[in-house]
PQR file with spaces between the fields and no chain letter, atoms N, CA, C, O and H, PARSE charges and radii, in Angstrom:
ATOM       1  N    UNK     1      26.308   42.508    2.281 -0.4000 1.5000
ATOM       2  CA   UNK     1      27.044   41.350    1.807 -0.0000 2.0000
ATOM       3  C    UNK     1      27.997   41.745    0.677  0.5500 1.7000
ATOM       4  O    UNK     1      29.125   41.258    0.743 -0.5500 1.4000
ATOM       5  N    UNK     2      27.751   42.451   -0.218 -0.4000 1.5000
ATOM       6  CA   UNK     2      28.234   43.229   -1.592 -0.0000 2.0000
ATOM       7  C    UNK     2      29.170   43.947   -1.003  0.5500 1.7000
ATOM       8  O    UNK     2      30.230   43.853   -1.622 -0.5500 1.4000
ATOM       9  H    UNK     2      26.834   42.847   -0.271  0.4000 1.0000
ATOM      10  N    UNK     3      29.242   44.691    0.019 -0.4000 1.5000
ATOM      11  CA   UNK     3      30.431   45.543    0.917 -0.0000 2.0000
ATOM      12  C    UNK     3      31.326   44.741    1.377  0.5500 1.7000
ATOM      13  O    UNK     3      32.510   44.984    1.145 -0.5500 1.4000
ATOM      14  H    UNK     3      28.381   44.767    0.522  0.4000 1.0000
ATOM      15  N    UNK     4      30.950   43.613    2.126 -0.4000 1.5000
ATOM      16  CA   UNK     4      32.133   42.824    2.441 -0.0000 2.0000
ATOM      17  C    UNK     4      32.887   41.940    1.415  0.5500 1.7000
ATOM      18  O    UNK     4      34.093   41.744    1.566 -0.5500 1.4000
ATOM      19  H    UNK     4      29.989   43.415    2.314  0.4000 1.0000
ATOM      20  N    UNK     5      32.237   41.428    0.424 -0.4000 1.5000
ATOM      21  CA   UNK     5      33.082   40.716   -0.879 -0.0000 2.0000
ATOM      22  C    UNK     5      33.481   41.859   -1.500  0.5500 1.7000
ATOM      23  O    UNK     5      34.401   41.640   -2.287 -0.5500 1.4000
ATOM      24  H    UNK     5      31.258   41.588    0.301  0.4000 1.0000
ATOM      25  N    UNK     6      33.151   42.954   -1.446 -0.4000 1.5000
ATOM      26  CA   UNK     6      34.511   43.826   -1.997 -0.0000 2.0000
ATOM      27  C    UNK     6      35.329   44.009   -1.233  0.5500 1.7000
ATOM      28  O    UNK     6      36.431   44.056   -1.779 -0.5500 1.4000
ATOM      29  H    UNK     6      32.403   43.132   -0.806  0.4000 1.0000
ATOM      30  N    UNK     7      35.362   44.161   -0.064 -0.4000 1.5000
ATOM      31  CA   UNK     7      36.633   44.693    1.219 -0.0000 2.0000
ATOM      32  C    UNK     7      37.044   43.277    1.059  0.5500 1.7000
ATOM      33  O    UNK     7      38.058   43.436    0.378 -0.5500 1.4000
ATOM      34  H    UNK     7      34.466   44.123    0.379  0.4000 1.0000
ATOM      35  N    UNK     8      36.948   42.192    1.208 -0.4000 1.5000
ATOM      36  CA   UNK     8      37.699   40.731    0.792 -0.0000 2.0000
ATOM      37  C    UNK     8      38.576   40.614   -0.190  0.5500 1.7000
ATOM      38  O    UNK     8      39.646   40.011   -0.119 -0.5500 1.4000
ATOM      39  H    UNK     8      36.124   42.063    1.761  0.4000 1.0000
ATOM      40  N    UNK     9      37.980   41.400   -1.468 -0.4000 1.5000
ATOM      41  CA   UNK     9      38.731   41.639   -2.399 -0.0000 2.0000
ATOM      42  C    UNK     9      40.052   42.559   -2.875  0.5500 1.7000
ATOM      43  O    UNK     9      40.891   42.476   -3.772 -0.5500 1.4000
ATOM      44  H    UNK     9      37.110   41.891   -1.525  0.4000 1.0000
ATOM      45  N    UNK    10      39.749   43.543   -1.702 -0.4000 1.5000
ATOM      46  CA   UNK    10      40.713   44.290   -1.804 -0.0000 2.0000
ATOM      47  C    UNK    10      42.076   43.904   -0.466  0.5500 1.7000
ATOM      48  O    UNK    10      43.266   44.215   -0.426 -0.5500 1.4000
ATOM      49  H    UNK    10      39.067   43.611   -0.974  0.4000 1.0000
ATOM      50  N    UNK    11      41.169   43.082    0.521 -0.4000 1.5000
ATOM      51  CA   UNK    11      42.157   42.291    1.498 -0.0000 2.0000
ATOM      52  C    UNK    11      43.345   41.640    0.419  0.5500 1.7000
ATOM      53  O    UNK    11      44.480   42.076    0.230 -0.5500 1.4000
ATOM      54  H    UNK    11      40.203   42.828    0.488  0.4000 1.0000
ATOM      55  N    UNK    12      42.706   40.491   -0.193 -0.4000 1.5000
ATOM      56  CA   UNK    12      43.798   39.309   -1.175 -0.0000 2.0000
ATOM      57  C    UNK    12      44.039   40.285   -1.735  0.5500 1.7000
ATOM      58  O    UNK    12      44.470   40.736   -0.674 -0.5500 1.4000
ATOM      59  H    UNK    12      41.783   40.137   -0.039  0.4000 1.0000
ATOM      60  N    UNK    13      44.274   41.578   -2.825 -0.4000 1.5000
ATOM      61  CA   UNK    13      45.007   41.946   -3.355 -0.0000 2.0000
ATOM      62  C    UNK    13      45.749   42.848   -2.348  0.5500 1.7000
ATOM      63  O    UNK    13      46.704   43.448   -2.842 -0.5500 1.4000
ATOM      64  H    UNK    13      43.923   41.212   -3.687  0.4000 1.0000
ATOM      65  N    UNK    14      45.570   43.012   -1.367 -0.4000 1.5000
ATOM      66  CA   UNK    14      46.750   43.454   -0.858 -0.0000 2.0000
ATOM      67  C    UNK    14      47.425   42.528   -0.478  0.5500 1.7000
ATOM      68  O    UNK    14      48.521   42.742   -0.997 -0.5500 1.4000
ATOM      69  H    UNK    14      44.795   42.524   -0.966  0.4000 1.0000
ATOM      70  N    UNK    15      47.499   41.527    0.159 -0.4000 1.5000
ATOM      71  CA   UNK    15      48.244   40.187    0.664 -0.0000 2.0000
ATOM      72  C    UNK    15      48.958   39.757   -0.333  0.5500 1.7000
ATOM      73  O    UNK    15      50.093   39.349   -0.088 -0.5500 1.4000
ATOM      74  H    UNK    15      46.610   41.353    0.580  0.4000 1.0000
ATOM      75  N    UNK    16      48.470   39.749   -1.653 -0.4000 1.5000
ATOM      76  CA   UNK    16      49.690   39.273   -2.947 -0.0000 2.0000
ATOM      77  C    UNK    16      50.623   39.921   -3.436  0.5500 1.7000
ATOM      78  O    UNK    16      51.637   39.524   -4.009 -0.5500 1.4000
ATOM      79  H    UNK    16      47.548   40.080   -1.851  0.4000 1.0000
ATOM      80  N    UNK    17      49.990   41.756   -3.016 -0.4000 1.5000
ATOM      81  CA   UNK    17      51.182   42.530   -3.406 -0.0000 2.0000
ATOM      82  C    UNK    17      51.535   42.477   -2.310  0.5500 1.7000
ATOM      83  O    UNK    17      51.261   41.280   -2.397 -0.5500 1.4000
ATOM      84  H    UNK    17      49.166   42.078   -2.550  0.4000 1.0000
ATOM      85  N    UNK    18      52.053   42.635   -0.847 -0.4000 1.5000
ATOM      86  CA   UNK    18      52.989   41.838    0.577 -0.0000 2.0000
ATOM      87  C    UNK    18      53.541   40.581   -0.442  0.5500 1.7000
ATOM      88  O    UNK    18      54.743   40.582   -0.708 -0.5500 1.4000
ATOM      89  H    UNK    18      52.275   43.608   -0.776  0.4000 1.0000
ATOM      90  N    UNK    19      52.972   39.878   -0.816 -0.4000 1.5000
ATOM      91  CA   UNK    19      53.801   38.674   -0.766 -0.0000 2.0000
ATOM      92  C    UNK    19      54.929   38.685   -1.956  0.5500 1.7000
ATOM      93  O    UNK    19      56.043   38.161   -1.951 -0.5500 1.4000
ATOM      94  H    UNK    19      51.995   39.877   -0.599  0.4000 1.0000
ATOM      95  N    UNK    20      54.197   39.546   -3.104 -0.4000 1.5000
ATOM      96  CA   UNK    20      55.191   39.632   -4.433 -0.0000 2.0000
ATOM      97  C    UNK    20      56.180   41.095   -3.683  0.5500 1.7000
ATOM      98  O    UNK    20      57.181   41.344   -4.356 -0.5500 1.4000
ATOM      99  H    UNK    20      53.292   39.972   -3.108  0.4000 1.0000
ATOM     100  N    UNK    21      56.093   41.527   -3.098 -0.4000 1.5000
ATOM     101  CA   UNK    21      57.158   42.553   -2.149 -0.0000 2.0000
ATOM     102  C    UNK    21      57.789   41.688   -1.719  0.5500 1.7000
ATOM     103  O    UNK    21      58.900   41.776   -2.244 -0.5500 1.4000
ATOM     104  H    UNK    21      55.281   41.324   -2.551  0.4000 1.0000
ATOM     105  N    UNK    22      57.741   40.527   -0.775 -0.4000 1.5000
ATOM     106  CA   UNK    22      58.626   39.548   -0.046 -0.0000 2.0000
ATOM     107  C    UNK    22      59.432   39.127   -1.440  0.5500 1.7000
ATOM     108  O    UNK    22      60.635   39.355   -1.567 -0.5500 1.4000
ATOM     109  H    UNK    22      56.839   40.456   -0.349  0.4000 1.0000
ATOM     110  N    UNK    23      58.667   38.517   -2.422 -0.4000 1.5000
ATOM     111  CA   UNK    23      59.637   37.780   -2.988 -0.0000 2.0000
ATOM     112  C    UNK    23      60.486   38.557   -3.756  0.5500 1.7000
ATOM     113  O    UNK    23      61.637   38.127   -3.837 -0.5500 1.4000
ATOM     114  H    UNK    23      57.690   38.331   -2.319  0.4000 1.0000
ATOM     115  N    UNK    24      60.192   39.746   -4.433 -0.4000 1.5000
ATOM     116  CA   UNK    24      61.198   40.805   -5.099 -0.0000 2.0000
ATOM     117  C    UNK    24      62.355   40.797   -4.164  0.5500 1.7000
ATOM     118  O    UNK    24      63.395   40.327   -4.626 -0.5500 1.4000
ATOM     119  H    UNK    24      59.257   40.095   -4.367  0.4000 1.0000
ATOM     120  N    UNK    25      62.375   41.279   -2.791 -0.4000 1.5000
ATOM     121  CA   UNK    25      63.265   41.512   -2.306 -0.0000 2.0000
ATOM     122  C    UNK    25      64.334   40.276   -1.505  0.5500 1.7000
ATOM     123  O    UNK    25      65.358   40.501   -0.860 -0.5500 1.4000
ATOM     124  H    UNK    25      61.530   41.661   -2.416  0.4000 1.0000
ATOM     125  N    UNK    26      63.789   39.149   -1.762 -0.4000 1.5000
ATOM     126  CA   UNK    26      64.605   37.834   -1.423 -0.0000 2.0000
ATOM     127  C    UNK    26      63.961   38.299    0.273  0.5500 1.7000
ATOM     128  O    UNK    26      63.027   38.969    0.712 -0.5500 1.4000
ATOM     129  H    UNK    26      62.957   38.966   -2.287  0.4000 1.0000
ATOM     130  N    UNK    27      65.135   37.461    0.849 -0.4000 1.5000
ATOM     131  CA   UNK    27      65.556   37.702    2.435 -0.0000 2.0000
ATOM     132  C    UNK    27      65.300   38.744    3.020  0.5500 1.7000
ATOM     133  O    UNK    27      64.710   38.800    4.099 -0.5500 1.4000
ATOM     134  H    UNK    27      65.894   36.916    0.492  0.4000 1.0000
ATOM     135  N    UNK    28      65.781   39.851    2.274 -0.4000 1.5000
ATOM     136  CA   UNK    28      65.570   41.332    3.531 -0.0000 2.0000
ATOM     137  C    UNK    28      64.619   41.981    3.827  0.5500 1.7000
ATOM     138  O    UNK    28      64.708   42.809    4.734 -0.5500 1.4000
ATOM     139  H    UNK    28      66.261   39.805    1.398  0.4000 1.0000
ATOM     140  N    UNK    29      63.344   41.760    3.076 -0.4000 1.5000
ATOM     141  CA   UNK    29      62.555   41.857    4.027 -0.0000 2.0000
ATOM     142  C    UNK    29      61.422   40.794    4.861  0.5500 1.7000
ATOM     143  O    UNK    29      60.544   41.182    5.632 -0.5500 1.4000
ATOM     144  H    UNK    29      63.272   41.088    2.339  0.4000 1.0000
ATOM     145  N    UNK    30      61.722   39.292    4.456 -0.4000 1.5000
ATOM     146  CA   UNK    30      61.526   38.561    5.264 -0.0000 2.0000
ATOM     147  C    UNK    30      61.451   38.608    6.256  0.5500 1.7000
ATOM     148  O    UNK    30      62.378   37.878    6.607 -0.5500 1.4000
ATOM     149  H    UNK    30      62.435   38.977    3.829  0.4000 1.0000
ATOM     150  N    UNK    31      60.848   39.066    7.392 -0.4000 1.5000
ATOM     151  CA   UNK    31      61.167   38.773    8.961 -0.0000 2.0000
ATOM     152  C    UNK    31      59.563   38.137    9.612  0.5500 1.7000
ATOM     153  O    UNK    31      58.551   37.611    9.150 -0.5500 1.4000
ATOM     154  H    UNK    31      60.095   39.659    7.107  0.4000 1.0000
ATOM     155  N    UNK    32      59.993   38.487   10.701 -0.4000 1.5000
ATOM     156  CA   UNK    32      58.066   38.020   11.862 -0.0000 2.0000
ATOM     157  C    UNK    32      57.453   38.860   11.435  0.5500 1.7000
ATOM     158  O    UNK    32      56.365   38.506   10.981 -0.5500 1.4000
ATOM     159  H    UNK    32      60.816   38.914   11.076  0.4000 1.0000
ATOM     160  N    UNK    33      57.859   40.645   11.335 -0.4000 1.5000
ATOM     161  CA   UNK    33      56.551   41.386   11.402 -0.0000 2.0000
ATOM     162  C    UNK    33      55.530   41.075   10.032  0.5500 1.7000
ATOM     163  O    UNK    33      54.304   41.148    9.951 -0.5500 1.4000
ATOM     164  H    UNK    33      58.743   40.932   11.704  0.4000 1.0000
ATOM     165  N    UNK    34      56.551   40.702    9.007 -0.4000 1.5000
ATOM     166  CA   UNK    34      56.285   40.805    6.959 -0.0000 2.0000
ATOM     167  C    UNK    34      55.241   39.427    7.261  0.5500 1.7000
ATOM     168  O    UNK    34      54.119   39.412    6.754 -0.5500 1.4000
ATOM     169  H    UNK    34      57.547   40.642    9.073  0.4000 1.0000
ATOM     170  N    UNK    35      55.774   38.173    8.217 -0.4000 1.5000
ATOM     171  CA   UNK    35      54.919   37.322    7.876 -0.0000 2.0000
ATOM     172  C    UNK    35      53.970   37.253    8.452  0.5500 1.7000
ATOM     173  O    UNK    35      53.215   36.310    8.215 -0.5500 1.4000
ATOM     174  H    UNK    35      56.685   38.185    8.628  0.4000 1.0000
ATOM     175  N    UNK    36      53.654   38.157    9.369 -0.4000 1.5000
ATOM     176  CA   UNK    36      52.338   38.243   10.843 -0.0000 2.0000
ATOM     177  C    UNK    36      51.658   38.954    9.362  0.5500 1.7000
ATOM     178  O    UNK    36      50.919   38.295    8.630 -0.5500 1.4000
ATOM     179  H    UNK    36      54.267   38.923    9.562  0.4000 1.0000
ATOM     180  N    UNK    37      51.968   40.113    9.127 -0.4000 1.5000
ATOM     181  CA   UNK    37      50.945   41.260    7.912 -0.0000 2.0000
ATOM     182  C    UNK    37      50.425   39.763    6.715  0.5500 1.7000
ATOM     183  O    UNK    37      49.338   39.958    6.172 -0.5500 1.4000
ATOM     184  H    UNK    37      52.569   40.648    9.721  0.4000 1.0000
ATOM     185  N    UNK    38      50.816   39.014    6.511 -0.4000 1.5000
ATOM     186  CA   UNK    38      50.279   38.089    5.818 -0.0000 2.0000
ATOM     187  C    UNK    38      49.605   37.412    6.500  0.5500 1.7000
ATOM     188  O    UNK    38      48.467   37.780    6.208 -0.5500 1.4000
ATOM     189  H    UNK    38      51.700   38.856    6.953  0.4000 1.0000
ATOM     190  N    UNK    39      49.516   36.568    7.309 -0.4000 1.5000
ATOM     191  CA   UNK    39      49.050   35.954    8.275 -0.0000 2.0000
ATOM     192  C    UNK    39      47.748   36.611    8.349  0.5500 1.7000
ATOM     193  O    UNK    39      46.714   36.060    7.969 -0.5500 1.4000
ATOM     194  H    UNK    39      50.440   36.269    7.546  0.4000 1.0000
ATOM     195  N    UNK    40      47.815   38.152    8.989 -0.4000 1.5000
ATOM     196  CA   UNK    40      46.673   38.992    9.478 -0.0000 2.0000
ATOM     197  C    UNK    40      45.990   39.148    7.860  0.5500 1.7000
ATOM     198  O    UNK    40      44.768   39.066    7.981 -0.5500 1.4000
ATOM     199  H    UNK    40      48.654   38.599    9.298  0.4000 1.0000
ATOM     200  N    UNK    41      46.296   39.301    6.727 -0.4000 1.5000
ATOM     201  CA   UNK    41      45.514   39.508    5.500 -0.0000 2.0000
ATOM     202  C    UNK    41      44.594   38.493    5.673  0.5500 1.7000
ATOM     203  O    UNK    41      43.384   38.610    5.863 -0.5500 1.4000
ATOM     204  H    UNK    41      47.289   39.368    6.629  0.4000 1.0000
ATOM     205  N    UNK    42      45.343   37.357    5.584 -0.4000 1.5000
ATOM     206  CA   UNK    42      44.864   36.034    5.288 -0.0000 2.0000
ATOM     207  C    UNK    42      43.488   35.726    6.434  0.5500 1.7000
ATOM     208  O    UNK    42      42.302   35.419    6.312 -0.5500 1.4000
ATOM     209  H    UNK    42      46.326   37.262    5.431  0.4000 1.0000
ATOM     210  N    UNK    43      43.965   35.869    7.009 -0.4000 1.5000
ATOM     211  CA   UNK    43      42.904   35.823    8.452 -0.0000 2.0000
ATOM     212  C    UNK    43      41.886   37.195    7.978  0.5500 1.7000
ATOM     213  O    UNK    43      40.984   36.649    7.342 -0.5500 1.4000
ATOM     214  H    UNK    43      44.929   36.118    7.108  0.4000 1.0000
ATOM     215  N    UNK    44      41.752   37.916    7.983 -0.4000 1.5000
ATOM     216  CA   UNK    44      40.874   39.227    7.856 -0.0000 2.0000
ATOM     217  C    UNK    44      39.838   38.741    6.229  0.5500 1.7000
ATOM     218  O    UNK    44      38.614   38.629    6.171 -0.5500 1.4000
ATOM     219  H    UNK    44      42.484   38.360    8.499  0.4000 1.0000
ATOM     220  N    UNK    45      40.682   38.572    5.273 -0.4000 1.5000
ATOM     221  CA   UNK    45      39.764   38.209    4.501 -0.0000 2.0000
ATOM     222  C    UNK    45      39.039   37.387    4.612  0.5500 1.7000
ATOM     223  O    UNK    45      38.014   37.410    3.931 -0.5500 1.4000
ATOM     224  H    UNK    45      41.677   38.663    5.320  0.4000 1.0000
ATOM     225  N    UNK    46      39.307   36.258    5.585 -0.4000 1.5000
ATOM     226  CA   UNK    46      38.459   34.544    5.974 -0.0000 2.0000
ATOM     227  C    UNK    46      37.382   35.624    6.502  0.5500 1.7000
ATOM     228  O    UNK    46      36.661   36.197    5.684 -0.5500 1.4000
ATOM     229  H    UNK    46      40.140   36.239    6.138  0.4000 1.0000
ATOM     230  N    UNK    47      37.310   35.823    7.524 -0.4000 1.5000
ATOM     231  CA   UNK    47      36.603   36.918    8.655 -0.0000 2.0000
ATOM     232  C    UNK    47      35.521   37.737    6.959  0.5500 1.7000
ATOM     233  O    UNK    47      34.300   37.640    6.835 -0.5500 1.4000
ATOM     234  H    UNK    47      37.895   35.357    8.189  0.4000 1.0000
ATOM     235  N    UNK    48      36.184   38.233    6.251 -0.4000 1.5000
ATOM     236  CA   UNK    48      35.289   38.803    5.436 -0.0000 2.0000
ATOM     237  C    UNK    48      34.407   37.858    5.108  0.5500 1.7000
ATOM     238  O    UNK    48      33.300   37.777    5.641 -0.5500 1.4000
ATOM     239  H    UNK    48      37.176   38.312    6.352  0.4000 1.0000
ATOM     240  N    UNK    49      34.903   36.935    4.048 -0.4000 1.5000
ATOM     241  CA   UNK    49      34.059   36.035    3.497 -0.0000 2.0000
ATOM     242  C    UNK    49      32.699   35.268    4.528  0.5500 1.7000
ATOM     243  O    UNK    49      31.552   35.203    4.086 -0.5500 1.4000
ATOM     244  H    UNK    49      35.802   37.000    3.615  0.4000 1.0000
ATOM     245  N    UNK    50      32.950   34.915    5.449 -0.4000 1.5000
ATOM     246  CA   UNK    50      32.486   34.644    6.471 -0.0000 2.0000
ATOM     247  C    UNK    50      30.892   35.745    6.713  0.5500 1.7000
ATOM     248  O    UNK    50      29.678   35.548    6.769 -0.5500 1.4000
ATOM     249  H    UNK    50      33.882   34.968    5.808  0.4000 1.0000
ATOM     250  N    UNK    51      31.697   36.753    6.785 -0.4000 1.5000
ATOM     251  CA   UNK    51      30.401   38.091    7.565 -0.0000 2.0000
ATOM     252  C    UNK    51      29.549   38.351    5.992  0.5500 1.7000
ATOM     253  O    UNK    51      28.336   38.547    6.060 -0.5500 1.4000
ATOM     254  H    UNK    51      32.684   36.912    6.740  0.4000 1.0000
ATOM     255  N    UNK    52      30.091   38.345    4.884 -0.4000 1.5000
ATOM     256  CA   UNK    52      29.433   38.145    3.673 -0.0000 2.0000
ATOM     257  C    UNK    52      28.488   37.563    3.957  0.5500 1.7000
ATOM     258  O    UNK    52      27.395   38.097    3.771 -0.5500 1.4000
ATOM     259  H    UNK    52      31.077   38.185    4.829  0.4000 1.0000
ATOM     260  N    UNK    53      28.571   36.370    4.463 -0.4000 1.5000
ATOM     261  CA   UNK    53      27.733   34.823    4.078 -0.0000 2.0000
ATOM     262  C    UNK    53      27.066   35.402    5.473  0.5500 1.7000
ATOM     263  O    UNK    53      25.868   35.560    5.239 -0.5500 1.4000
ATOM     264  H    UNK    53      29.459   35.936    4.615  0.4000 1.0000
ATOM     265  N    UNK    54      27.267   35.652    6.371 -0.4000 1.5000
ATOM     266  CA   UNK    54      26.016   35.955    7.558 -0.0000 2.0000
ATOM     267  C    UNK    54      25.435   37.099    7.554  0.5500 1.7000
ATOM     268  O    UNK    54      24.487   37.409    8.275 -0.5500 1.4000
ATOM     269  H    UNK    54      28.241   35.523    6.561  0.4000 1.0000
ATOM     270  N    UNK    55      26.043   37.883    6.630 -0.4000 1.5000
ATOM     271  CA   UNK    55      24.980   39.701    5.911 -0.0000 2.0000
ATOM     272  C    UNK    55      23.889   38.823    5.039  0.5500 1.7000
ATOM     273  O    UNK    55      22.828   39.433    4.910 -0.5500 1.4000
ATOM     274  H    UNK    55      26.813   37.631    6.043  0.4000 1.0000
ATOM     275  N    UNK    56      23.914   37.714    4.502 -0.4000 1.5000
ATOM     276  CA   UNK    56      23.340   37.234    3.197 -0.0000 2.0000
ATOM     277  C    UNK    56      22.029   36.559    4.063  0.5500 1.7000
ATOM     278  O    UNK    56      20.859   36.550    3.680 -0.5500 1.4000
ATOM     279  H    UNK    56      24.776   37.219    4.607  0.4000 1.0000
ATOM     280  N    UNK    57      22.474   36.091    5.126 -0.4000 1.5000
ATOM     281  CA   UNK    57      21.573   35.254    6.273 -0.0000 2.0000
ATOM     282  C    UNK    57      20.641   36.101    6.723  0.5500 1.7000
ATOM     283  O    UNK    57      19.424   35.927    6.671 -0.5500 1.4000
ATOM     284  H    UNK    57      23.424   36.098    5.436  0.4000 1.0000
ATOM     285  N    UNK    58      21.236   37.052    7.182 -0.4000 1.5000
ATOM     286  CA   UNK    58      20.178   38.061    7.710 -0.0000 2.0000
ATOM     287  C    UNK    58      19.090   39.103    6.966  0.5500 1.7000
ATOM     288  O    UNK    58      18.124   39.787    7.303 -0.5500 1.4000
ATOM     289  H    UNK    58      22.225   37.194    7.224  0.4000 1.0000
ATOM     290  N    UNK    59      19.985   38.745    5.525 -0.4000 1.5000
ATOM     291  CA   UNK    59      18.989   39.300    4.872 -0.0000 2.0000
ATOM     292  C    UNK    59      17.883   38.594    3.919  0.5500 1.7000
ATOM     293  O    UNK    59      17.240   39.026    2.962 -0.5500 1.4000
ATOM     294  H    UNK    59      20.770   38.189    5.251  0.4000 1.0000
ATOM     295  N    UNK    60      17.932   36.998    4.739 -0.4000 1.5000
ATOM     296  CA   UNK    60      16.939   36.166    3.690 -0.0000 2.0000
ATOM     297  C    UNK    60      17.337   35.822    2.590  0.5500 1.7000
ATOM     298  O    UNK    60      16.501   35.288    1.860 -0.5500 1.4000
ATOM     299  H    UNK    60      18.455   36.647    5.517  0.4000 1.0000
ATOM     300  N    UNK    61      18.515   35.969    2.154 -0.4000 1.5000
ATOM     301  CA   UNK    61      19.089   35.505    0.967 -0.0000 2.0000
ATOM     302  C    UNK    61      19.598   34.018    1.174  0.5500 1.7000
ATOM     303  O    UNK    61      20.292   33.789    2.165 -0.5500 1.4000
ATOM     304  H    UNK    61      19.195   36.402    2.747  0.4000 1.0000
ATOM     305  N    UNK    62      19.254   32.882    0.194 -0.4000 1.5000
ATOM     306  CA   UNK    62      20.047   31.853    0.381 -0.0000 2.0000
ATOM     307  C    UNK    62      21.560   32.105    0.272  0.5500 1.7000
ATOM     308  O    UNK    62      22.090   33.155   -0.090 -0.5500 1.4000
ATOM     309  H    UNK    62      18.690   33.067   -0.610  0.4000 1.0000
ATOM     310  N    UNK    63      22.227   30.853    0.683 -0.4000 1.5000
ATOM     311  CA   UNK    63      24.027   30.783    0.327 -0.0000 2.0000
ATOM     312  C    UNK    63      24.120   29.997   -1.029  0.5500 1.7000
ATOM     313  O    UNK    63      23.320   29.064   -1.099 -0.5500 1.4000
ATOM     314  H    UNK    63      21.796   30.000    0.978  0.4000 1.0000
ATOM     315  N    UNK    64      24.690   30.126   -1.797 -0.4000 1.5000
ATOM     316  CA   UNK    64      25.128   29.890   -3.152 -0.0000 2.0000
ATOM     317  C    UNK    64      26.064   28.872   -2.981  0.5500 1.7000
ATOM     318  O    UNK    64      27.271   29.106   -2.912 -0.5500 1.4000
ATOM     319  H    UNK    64      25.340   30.884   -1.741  0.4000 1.0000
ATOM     320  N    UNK    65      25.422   27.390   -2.884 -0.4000 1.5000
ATOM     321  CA   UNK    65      27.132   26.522   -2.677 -0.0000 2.0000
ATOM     322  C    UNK    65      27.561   26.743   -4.653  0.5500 1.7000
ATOM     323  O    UNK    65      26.958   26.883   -5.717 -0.5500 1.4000
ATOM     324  H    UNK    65      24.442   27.200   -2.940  0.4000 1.0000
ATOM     325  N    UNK    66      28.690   26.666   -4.240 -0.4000 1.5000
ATOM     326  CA   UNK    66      29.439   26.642   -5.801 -0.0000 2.0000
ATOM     327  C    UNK    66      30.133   25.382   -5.946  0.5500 1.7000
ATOM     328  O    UNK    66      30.929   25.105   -5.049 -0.5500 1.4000
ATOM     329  H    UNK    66      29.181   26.552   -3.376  0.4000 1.0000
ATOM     330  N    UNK    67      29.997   24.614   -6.840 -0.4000 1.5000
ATOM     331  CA   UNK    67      30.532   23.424   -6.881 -0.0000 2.0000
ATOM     332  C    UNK    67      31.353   23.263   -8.441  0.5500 1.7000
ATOM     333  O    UNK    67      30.815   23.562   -9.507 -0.5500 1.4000
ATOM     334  H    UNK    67      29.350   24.839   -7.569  0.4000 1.0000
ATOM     335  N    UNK    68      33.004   22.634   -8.284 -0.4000 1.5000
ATOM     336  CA   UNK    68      33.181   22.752   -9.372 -0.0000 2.0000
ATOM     337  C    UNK    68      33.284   22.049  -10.073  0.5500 1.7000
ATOM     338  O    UNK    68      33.415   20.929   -9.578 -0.5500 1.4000
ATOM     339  H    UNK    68      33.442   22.392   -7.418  0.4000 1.0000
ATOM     340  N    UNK    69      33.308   22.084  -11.470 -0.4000 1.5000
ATOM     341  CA   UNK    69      32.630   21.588  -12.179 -0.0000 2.0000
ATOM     342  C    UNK    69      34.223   21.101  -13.124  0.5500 1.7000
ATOM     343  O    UNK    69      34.998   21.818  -13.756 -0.5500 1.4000
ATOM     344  H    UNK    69      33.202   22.993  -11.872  0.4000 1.0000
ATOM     345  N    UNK    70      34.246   19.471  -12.846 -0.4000 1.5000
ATOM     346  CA   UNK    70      35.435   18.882  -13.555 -0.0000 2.0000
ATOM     347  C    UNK    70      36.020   18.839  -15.388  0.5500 1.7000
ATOM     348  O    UNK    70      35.305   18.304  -16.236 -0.5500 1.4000
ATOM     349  H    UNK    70      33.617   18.888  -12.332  0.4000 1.0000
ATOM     350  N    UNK    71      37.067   19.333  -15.672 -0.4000 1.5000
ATOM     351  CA   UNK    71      37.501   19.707  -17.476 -0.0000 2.0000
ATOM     352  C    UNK    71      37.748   18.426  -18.125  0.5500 1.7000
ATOM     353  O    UNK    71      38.601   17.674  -17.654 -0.5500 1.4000
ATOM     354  H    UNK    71      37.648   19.767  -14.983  0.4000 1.0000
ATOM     355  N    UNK    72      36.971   18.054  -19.332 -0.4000 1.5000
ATOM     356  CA   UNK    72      37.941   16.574  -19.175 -0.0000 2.0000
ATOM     357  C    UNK    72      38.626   17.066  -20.407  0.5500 1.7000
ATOM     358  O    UNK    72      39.541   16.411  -20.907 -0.5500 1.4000
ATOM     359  H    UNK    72      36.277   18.664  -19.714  0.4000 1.0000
């Protein structure tokens, strides 16, 4: 479970540096392939988080709901 919330973690930081690359460069490198590689981050890390939470299942560990908690 600890293996996959780190590979998750290193998914989103790659997807933000793709995305702060898109925006440095305006338009040119905008195209299908720049926004599929985001797309596919985005999707791969869900997929992580996910296999986290069913490594955690199989190993008898409860799931941790996190609930947040409102600032006044």
């Amino acid at each position: 479970s600890a293996h996959a919330h780190v590979a998750r973690t290193v998914c989103r930081r790659a997807e933000r540096h793709v995305i702060s690359l898109v925006e440095e460069q305006k338009e040119a490198l905008y195209c299908t392939q720049v926004n599929l590689i985001i797309v596919y981050l985005n999707r791969l890390s869900d997929y992580l988080f996910v296999l986290s939470r069913y490594c955690s299942y199989l190993s008898g560990f409860p799931d941790n709901i996190w609930v947040k908690q409102s600032v006044n």
